[in-house]
N, C-alpha and C positions, 0 to 999 in steps of 0.2 A: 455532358456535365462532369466536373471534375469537381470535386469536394474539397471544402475549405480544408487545409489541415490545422488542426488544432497544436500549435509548440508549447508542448512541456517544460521543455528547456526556459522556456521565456517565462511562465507562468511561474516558472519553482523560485526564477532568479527575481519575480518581483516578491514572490514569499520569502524569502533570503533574505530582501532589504529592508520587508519590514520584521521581521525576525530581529536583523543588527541591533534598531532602533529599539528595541525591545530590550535584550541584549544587556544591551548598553543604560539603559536605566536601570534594569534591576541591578545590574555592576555596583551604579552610583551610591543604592542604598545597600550596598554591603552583601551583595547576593552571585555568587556566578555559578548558574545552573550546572548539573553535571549528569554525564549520562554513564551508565554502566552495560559493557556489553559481554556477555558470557560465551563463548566460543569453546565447543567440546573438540578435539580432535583434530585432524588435519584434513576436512571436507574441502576439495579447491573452491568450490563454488560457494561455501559458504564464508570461507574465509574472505573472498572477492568482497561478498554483501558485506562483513563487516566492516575490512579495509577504505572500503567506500561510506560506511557511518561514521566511523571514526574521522576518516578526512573531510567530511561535512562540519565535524562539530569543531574541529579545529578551523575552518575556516571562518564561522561564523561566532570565533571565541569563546563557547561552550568547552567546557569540563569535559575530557573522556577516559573512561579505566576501561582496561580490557582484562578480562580474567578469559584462562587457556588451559584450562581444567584437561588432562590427559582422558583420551577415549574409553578408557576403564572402567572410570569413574562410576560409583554405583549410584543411585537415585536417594538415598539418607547421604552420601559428601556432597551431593549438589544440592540436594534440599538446605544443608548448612551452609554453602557457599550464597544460595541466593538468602538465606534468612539474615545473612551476615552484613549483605548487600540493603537489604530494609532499614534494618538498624542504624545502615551510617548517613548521619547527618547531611554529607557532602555530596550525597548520590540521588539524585531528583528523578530518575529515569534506570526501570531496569532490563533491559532487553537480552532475554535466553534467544542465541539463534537458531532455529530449527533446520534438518531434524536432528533431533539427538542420538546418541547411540542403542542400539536395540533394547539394549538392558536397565535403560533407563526409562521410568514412566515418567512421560510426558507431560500428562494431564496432570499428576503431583505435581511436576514443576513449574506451571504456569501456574496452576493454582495458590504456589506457594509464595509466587509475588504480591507486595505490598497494591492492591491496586489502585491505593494514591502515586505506584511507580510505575505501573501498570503501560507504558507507554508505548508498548503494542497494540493495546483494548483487547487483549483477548479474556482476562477475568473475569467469570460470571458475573460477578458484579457489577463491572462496567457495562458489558453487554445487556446487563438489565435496568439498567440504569437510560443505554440509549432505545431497546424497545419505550419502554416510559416515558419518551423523549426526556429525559434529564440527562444527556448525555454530559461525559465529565472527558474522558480518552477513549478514541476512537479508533477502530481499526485505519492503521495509515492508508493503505491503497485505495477502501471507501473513500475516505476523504478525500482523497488527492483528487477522485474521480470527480468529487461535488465543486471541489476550487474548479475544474477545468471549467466544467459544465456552468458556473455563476462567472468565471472571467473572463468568457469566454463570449458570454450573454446568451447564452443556450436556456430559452423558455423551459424551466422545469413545471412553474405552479399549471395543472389542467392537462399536461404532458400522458400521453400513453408509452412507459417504461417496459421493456422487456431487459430482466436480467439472466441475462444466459450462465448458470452456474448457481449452486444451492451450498458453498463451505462456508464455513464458520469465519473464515479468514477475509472471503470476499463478497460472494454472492449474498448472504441473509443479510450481513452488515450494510450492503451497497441497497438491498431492496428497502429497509426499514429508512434510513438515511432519503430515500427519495419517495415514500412516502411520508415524511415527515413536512418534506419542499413541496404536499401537495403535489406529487404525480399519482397515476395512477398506474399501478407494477404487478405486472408479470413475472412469476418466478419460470423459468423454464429450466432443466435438466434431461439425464440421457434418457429418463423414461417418458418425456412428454411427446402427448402424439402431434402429430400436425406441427412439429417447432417452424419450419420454417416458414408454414401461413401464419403461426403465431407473431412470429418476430414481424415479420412481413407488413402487419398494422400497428409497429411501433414507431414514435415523431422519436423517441432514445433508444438504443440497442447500446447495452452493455454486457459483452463476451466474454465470458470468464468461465471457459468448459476446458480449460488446458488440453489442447486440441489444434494442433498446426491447422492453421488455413480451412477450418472446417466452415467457419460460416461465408458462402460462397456471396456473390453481387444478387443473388434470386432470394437470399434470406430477407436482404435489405428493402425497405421502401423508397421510392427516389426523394431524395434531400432529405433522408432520416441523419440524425447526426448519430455517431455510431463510436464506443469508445472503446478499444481493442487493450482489454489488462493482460491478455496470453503474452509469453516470453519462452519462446519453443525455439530448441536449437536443431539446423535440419544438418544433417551430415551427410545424408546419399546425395551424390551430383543430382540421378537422375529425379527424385523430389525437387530438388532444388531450384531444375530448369524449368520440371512442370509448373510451379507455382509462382517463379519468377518469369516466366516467358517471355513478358511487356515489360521488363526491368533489365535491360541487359549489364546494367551497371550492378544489380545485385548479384548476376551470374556470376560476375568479375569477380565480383567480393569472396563470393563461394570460393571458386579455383586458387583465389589468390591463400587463403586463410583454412580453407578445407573444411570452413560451415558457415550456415550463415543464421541471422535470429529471425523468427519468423512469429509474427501473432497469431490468436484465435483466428483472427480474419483474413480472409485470403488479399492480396494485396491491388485484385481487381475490385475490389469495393468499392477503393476511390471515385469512380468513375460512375457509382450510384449511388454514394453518401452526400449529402448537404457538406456535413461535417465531419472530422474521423482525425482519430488521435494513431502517430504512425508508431511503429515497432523495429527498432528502439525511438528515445525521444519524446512517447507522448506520455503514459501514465508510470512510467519507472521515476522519473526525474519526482515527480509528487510526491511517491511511496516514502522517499527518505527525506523530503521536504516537511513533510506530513507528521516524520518521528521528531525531527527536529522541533517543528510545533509544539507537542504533545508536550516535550522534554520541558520547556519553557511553561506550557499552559501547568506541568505538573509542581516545578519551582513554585508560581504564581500560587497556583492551591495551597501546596504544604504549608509554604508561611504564612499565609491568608487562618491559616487555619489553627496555625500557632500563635499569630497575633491574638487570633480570637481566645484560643483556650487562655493566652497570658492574662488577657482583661478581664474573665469572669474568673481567675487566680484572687486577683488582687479584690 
């Protein structure tokens, strides 16, 4: 059995077009969404993820600013940089990208976003907002997970969920989010005993232990559909061949490039998964489809919410 694979790429680009249309109306009445991205220092990789936010939100007509705060920076200038960023009118979306530099507290700075701009979900507020089920902004990579899993027609209501991974970022977000669709969730991490009989009786396995290739085809149930969020870069050759053995076109890639990107799951799973999203391709493309959402659902609120205050004005 080979396992369906699940395209990200396809799923993000049908969220894309109804995004436009979206877009596009709020334009009509006088509205063009905008997102704010904060970039400390000169991280390559972090700079990569922004580069790629930004070139999203210009494709789909969205507003974008980037601020480039030098790696100095102390945690009261970046407090005022984002407090500055609340305040303007023009900025619907504020995303600090992580991690920041040593010297800066972290947890201040997230906390100091607006979290009607919030459109990472990482704000207490949001986050208690979606335990509550009132979700308003959601962490992006959850969500992208849940479009996969509904466009995909992957039975979540009655479903047995193992979430592999307990962070803030992904794991709690991704468990509460699918029991809210009515599954029923496992949280597993590195202290759980028995993970792989655990996993082992789940119809969903979601792996998020940032972890190359750790969840092997013996974790899996046969035709579990299985959604891989790890995005691990392998560098040693000889990693590279062991995990890619039945891939000789990934070996290629390795030699050619001198790494290659590998998920949580090791990439013999196909071949015991029903379903299974690949790496890269399946839940990356979401992540930033996901902020995009958020950027627009956050438009949609502010004014919603200034209409309102203007009518009990008058």
């Amino acid at each position: 059995m080979t396992a369906r694979i699940l395209n990200g790429v396809a799923i993000r680009d049908q969220i894309y077009a109804e995004l436009q249309s979206e877009i596009a109306s709020l334009a009509a009445g006088g509205v063009r969404s905008g997102l704010a991205a904060v970039l400390v220092g000169d991280n390559p990789a972090s700079k990569l993820y922004v580069n790629s936010k930004i070139a999203a939100c210009g494709k789909l007509g969205l507003e974008s600013f980037l601020l480039t705060p030098p790696a100095t920076i102390t945690t009261e200038e970046l407090l005022g940089a984002v407090d500055e960023l609340n305040r303007r009118d023009d900025v619907d979306g504020i995303l600090v990208q992580m991690p920041l530099p040593k010297q800066v507290d972290s947890k201040r700075i997230l906390d100091a976003v607006d979290p009607a701009k919030d459109v990472d979900g990482f704000h207490p507020e949001n986050v208690g907002r979606l335990v509550a089920g009132r979700p308003s902004l959601v962490a992006c990579t959850p969500a992208g997970v849940m479009e996969i899993l509904r466009r995909s027609g992957i039975a979540i209501e009655g479903a047995n969920a193992v979430v592999m991974g307990r962070s803030d970022i992904v794991g709690k977000p991704m468990a509460i989010l699918l029991v809210h669709a009515n599954a029923t969730v496992t949280i597993c991490h590195s202290k759980t005993r028995e993970l792989k009989e655990v996993a082992r009786r789940a119809d969903i396995v979601v792996a998020a232990m940032g972890r190359a290739a750790m969840v092997t085809p013996d974790y899996i149930r046969p035709g579990a559909t299985v959604i891989d969020v790890g995005q691990n870069v392998i560098t040693d050759a000889a990693e590279a061949e062991r995990i890619f053995a039945k891939f000789p076109e990934k070996i290629a890639g390795f030699h050619k490039k001198g790494s290659v990107l590998v998920g949580d799951c090791h990439p013999d799973v196909v071949e015991t998964a029903g379903a299974f999203t690949p790496v890269p391709g399946g839940v990356g493309p979401l992540t930033i489809a996901m902020l995009m959402s958020n950027t627009v659902r956050a438009a949609r609120m502010r004014r919603g919410r200034a209409a309102e205050a203007a009518g009990v004005e008058r």
